[in-house]
Backbone as JSON Lines, residues from 0, in Angstrom:
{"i":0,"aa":"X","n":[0.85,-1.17,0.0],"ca":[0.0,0.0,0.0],"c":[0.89,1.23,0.0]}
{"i":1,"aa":"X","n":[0.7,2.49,-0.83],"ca":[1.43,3.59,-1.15],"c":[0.43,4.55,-1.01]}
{"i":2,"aa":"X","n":[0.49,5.26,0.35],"ca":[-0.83,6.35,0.68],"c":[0.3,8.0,0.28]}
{"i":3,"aa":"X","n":[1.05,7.5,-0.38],"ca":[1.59,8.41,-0.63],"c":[0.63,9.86,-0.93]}
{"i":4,"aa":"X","n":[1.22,10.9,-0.91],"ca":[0.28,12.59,-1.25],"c":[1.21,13.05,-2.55]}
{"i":5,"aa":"X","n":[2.7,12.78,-2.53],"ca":[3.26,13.33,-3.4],"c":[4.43,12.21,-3.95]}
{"i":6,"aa":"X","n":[4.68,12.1,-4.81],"ca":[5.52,10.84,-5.15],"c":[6.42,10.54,-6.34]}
{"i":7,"aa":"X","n":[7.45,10.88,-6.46],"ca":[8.09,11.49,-7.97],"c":[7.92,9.83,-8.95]}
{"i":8,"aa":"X","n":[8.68,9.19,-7.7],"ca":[9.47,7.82,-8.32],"c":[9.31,6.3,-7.29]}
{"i":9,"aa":"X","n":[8.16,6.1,-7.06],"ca":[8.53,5.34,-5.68],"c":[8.88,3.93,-5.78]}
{"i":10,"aa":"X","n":[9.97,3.96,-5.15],"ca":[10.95,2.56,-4.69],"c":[10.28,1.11,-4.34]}
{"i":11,"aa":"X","n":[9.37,1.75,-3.37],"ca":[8.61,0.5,-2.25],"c":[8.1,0.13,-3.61]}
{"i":12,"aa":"X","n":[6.85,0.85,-4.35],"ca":[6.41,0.36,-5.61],"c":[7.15,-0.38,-6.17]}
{"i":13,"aa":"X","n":[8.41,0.06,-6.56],"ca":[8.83,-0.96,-7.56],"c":[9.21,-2.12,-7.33]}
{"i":14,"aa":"X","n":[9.64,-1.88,-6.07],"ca":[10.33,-3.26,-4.88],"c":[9.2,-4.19,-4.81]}
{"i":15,"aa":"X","n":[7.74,-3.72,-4.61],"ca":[6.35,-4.96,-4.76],"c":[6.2,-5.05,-6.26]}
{"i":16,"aa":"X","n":[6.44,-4.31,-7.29],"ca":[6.41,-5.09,-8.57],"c":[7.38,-6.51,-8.93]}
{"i":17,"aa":"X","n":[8.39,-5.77,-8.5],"ca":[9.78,-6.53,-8.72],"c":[9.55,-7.98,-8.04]}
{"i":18,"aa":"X","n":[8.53,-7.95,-6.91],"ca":[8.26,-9.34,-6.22],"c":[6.69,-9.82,-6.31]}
{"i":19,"aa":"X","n":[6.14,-9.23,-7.68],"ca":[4.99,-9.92,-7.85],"c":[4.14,-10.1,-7.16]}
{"i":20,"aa":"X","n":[4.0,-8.44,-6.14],"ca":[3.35,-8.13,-4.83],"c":[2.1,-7.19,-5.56]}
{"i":21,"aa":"X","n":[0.45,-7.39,-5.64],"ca":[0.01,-6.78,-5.99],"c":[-0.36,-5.13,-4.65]}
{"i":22,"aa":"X","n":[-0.19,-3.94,-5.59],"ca":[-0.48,-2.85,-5.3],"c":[-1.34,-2.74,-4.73]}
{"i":23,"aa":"X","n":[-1.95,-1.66,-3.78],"ca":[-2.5,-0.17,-4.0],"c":[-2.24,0.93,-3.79]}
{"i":24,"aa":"X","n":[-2.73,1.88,-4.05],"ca":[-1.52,3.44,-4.06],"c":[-2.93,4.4,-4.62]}
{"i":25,"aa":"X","n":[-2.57,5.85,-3.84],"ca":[-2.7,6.82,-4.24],"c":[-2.51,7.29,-5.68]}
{"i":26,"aa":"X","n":[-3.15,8.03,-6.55],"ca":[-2.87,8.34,-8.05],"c":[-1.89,9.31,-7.59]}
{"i":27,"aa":"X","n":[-0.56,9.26,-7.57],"ca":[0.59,10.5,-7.77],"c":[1.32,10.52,-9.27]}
{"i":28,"aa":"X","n":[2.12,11.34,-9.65],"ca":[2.24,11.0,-10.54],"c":[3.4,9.9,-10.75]}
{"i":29,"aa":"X","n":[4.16,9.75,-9.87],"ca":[5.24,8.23,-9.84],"c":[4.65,6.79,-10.45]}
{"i":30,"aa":"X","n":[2.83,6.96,-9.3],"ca":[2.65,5.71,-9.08],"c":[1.84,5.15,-10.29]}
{"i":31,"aa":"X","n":[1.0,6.15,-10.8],"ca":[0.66,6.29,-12.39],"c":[1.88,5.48,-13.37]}
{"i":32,"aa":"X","n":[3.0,6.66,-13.39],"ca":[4.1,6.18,-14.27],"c":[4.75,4.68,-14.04]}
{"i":33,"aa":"X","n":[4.84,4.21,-12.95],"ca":[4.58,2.55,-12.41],"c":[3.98,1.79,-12.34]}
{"i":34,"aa":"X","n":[2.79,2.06,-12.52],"ca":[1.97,0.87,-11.82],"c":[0.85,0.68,-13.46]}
{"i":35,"aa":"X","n":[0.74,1.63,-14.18],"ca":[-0.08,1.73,-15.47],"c":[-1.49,1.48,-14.82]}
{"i":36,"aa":"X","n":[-2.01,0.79,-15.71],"ca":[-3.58,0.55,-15.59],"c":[-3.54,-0.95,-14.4]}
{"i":37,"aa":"X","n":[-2.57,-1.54,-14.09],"ca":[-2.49,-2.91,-13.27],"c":[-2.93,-2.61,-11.92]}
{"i":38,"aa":"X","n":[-3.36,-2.06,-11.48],"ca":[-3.5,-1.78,-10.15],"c":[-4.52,-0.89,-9.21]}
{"i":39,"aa":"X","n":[-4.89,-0.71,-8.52],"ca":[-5.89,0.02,-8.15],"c":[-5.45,1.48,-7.62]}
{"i":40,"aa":"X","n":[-5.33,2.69,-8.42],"ca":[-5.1,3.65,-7.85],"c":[-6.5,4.53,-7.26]}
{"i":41,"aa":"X","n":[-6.27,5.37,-5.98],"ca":[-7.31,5.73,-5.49],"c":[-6.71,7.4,-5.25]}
{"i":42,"aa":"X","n":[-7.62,8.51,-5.33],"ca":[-7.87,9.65,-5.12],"c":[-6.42,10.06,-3.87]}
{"i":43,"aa":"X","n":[-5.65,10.76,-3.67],"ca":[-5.0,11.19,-3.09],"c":[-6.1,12.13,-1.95]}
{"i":44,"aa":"X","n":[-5.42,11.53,-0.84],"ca":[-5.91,12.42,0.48],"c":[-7.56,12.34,0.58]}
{"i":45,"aa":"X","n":[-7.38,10.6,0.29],"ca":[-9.21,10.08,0.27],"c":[-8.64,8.83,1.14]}
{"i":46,"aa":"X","n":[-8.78,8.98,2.87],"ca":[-8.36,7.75,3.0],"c":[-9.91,6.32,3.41]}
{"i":47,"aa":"X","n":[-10.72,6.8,2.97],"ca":[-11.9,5.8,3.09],"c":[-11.98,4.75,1.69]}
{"i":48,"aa":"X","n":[-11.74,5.6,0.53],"ca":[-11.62,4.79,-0.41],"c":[-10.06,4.37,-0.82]}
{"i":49,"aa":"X","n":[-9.05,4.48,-0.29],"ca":[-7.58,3.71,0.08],"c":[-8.06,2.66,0.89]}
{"i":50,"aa":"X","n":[-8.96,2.62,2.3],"ca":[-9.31,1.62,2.57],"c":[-10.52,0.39,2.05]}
{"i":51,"aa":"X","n":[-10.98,1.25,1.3],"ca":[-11.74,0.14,0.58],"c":[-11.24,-0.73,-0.47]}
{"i":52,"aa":"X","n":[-10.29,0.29,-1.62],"ca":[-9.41,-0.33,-2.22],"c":[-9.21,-1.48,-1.5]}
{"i":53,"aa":"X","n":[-8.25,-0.87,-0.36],"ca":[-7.37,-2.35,0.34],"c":[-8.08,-3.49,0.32]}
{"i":54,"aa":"X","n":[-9.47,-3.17,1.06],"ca":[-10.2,-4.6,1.35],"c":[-10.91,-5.56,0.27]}
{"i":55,"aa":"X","n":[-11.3,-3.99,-0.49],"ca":[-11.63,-5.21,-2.31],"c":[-10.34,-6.11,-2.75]}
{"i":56,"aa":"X","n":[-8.75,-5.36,-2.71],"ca":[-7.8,-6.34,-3.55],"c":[-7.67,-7.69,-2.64]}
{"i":57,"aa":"X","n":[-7.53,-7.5,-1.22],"ca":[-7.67,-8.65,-0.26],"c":[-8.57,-10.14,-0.54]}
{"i":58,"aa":"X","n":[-9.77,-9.02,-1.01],"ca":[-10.83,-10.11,-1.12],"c":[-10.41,-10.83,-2.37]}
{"i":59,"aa":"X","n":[-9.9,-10.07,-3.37],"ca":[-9.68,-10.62,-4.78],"c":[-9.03,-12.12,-5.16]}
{"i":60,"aa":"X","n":[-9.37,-13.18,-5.56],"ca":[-8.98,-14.11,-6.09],"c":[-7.71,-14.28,-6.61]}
{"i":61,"aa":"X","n":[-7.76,-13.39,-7.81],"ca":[-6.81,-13.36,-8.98],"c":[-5.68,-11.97,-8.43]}
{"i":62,"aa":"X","n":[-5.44,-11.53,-7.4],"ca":[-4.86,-10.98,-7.25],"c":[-3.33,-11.54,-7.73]}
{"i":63,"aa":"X","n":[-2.9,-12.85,-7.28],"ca":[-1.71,-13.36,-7.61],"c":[-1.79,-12.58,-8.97]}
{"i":64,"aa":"X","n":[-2.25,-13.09,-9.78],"ca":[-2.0,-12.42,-11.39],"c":[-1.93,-11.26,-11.73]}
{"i":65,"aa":"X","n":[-2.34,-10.77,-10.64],"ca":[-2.38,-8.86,-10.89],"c":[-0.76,-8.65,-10.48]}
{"i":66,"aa":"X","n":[-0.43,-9.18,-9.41],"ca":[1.21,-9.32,-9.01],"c":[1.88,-9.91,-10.24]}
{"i":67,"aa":"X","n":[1.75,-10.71,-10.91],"ca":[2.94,-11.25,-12.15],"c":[2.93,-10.36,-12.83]}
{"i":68,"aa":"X","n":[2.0,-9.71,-13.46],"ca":[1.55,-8.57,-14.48],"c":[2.09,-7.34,-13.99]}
{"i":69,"aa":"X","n":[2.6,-6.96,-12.6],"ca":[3.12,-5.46,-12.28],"c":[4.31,-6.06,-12.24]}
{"i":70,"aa":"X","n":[5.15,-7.77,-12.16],"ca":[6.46,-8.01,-11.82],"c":[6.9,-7.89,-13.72]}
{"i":71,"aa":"X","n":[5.98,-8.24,-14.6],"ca":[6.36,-8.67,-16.07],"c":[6.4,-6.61,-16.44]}
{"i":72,"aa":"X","n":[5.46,-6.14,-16.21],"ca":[5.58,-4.42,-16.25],"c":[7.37,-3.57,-16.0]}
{"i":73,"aa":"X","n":[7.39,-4.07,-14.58],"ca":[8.74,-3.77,-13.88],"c":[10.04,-3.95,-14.63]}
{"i":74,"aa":"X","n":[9.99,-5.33,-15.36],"ca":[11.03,-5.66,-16.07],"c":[10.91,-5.31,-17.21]}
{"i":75,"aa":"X","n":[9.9,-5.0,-17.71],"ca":[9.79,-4.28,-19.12],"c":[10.26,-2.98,-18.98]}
{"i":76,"aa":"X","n":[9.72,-2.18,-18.19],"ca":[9.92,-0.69,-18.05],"c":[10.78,-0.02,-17.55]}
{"i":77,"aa":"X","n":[11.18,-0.82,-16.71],"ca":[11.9,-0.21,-15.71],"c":[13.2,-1.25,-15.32]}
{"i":78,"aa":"X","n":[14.35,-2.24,-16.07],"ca":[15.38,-2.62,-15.95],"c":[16.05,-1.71,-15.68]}
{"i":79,"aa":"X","n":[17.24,-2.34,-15.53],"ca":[18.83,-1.66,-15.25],"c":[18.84,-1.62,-16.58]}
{"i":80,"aa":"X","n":[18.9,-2.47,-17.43],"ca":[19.65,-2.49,-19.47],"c":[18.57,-1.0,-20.13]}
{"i":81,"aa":"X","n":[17.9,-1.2,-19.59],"ca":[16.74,-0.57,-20.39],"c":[16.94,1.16,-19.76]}
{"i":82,"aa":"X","n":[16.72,1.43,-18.43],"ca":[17.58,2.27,-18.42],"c":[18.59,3.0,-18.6]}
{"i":83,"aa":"X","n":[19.66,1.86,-18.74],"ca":[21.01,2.56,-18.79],"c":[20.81,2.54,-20.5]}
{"i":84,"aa":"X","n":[20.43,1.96,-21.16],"ca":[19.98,2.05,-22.58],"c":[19.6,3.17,-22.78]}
{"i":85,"aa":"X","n":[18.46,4.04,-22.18],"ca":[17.71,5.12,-22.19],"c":[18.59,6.38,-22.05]}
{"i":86,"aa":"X","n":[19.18,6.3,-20.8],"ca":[19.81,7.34,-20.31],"c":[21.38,7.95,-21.67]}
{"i":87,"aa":"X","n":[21.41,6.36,-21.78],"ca":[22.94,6.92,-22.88],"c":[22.15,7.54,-24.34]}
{"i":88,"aa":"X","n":[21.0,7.26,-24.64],"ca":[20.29,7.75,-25.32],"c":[19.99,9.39,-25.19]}
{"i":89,"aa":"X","n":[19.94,9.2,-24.47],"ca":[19.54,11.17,-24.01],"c":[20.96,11.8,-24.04]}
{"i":90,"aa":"X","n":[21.57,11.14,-23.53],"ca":[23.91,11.81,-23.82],"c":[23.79,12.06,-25.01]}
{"i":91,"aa":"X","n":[23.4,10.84,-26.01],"ca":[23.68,10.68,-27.61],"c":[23.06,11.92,-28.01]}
{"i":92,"aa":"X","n":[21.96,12.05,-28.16],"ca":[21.06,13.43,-28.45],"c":[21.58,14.79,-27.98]}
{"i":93,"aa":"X","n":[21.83,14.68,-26.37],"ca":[22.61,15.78,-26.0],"c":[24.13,16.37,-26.99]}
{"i":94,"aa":"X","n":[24.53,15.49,-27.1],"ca":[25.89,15.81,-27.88],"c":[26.1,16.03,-29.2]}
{"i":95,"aa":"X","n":[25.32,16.18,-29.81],"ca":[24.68,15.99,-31.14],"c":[24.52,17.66,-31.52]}
């Protein structure tokens, strides 16, 4: 759970993608840019429906699968190769 209010880039997020831990989180804009459509984001500085979230994904069945799908996301989006791929990409352009 990420009750985050403000959130550039968040870690914990990626750390429960990375382990096929299904979400929930506040809409910031980090957790947006992480989590895509896989997950249940809820209203920032709404904590009744953060707790409802919680208790609907609890109840959920198929949650396991919602976890493989943010761990298969993680490694798509967000590697070390793919990064450091990215980043030397933006040098290349810069220098140009």
């Amino acid at each position: 759970v990420s009750p985050s209010h403000s959130e550039s880039f968040g870690f914990a997020i990626l750390e429960s993608m990375i382990r096929a831990t299904p979400v929930v989180s506040t809409a910031t804009q980090g957790a947006i840019e992480l989590l895509g459509s896989h997950t249940r984001l809820v209203p920032i500085r709404d904590p009744v429906r953060l707790a409802s979230a919680i208790c609907e994904e609890l109840r959920e069945e198929d949650r396991i699968s919602r976890g493989e799908l943010l761990q298969l996301r993680a490694a798509e989006q967000f590697s070390l190769t793919r990064m450091l791929d990215e980043t030397e990409e933006i040098y290349r352009e810069i220098d140009q």
